[in-house]
C-alpha positions in Angstrom: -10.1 57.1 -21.8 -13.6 58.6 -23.4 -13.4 59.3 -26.8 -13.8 63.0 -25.8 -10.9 63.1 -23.3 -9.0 61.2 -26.0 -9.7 64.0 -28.8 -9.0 66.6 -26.3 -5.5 65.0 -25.8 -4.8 64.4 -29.2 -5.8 68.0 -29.9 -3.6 69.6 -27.6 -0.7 67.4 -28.2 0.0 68.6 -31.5 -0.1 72.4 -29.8 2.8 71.0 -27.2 4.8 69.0 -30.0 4.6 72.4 -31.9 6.3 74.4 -28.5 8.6 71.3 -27.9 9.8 71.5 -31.8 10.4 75.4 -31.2 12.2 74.9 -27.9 14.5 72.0 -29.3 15.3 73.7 -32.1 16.7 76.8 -30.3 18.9 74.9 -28.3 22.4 75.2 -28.4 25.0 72.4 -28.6 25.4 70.1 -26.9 21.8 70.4 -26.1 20.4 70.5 -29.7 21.3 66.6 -30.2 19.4 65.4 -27.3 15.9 63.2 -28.2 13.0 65.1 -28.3 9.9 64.1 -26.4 6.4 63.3 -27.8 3.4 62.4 -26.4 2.8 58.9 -24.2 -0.6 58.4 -26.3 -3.8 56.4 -24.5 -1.8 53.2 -25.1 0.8 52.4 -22.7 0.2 48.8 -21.4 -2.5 48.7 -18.1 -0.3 46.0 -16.9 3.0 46.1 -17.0 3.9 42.9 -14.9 3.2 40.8 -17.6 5.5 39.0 -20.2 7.7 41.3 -21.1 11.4 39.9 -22.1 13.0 41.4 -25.6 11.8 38.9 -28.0 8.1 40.9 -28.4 7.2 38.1 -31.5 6.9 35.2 -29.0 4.2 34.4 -25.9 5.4 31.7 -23.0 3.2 28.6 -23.8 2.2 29.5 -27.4 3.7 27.7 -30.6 3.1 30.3 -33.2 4.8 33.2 -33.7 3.1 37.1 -33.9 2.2 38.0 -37.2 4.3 40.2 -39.3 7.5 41.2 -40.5 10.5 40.4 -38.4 12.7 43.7 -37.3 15.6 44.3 -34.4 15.7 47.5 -33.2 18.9 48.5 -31.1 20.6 51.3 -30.2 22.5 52.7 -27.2 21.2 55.2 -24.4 23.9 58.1 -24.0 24.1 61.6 -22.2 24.8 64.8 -24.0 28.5 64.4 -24.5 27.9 60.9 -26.1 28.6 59.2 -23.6 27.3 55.4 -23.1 24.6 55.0 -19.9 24.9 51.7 -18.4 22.0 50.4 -16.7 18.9 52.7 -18.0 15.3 50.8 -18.2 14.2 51.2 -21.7 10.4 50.2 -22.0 9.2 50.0 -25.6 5.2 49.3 -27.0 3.5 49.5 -29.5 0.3 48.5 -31.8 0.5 44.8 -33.8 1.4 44.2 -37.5 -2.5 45.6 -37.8 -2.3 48.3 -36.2 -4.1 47.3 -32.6 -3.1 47.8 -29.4 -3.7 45.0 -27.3 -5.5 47.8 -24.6 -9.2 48.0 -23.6 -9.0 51.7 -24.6 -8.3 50.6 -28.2 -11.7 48.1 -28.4 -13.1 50.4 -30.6 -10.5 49.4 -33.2 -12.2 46.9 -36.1 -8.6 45.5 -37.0 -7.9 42.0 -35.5 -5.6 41.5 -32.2 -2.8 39.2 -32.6 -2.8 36.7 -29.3 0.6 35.6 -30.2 2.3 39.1 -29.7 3.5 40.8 -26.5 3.0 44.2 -27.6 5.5 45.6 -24.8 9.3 44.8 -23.3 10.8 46.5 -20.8 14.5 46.3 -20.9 17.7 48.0 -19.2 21.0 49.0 -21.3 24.2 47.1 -21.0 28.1 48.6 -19.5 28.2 50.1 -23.0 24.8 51.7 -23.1 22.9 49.3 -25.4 19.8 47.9 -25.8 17.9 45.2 -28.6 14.5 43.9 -29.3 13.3 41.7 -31.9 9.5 42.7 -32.7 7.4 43.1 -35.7 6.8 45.7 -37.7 3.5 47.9 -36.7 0.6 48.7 -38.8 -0.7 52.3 -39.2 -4.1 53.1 -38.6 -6.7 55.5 -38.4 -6.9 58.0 -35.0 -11.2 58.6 -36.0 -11.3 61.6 -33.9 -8.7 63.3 -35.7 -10.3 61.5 -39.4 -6.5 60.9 -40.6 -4.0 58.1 -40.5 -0.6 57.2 -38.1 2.2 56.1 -39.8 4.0 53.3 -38.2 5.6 54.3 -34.9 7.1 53.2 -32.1 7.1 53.9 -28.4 9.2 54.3 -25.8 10.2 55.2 -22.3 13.4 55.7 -21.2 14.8 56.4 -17.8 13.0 56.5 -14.5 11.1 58.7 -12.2 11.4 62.5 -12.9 14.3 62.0 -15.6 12.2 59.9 -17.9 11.5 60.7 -21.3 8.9 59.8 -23.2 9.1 59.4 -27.5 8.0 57.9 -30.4 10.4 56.2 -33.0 9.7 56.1 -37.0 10.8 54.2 -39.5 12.8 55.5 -42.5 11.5 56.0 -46.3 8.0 55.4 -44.7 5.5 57.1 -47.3 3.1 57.8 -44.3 5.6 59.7 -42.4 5.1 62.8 -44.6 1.4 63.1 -44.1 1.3 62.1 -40.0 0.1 65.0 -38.6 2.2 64.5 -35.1 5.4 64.7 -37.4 4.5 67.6 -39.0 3.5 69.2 -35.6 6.9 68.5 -34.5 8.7 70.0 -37.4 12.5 70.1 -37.7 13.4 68.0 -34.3 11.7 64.9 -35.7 14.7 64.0 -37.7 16.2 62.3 -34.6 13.0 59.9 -33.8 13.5 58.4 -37.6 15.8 55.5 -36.9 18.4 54.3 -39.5 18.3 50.8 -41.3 21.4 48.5 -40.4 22.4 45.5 -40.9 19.6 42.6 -40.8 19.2 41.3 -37.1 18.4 38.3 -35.6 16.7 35.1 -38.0 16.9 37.6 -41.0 15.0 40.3 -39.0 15.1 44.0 -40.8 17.5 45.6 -38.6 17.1 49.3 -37.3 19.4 51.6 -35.6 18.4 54.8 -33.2 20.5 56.2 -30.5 19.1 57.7 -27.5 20.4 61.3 -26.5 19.2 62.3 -22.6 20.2 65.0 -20.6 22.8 64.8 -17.8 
């Protein structure tokens, strides 16, 4: 993506993140649970026939491990009435513990790539609706077109074909949070993209919990 195509889409994203905030939040229940969308962003993996089991931290072949903090993120995939949904392809990315995306449309982007991470899974939810990954932490970093900072984030597709959603997920008590200018665009709604701390997860990973509302 040109850097003008990508400022144009970053411009007009927080204009729909603003109308998706308003609609959200004038839904009734049980409607007014359900995950709000955000935008895809210019970052979602060119190929996605590549290595892409649930332990992100870890490369076929390679000895080392990605660089960063440890963390487990799981949650379950439900419908409206909370009810679990079995068999739902979850695809998470996301940028490395230095904030850089392992994409050609990110080469622009001075901070090192890691060659030790994956930087996307795609994985499908169990008879009771759950899902797990153990990945790293991501690094913030500056979107130059807009001249101000991401906080750590998340991504995330879930479902297939017309019925997918596409989010972002957040991390709690995250000082960046309050100043990322795609959660303030989203107002209110964001509370249910900020996932919860849990229990620590696999090998002493920080662990982090976020349910999955869709429609239907």
């Amino acid at each position: 993506m040109h850097t003008s195509r990508r400022r144009a889409v970053l411009l007009l994203s927080a204009g729909a993140l603003s109308a998706c905030a308003a609609r959200v939040e004038g839904e009734e229940a049980p409607g007014a649970a359900l995950t709000p969308s955000e935008i895809e962003g210019p970052f979602f993996p060119s190929n996605t026939q590549i290595e892409r089991d649930a332990d992100l931290t870890r490369l076929a072949g390679r000895s080392e491990r990605a660089a960063g903090a440890l963390i487990e993120v799981r949650g379950r995939v439900l419908d409206a009435n909370g009810r679990p949904l079995p068999g739902v392809v979850v695809e998470l990315w996301q940028a490395n513990a230095a904030g850089r995306y392992a994409h050609e449309r990110d080469a622009a982007n001075t901070a090192p790539l890691d060659p030790n991470f994956q930087g996307y899974a795609a994985l499908r939810t169990g008879a009771d609706g759950r899902f797990s990954a153990l990945t790293i932490k991501p690094g913030g970093y500056l979107v130059p077109e807009m001249g101000q900072r991401r906080t750590p984030h998340l991504h995330w597709h879930v479902g297939q074909g017309g019925d997918r959603l596409t989010t972002q997920s957040y991390f709690p008590g995250e000082p960046a949070n309050e100043s990322d200018f795609l959660i303030r665009a989203m107002g209110d709604p964001v509370r249910r993209l900020i996932m919860a701390a849990g229990a620590a997860g696999a090998e002493g990973a920080a662990g982090f919990d976020w349910d999955i509302l869709l429609p239907g």
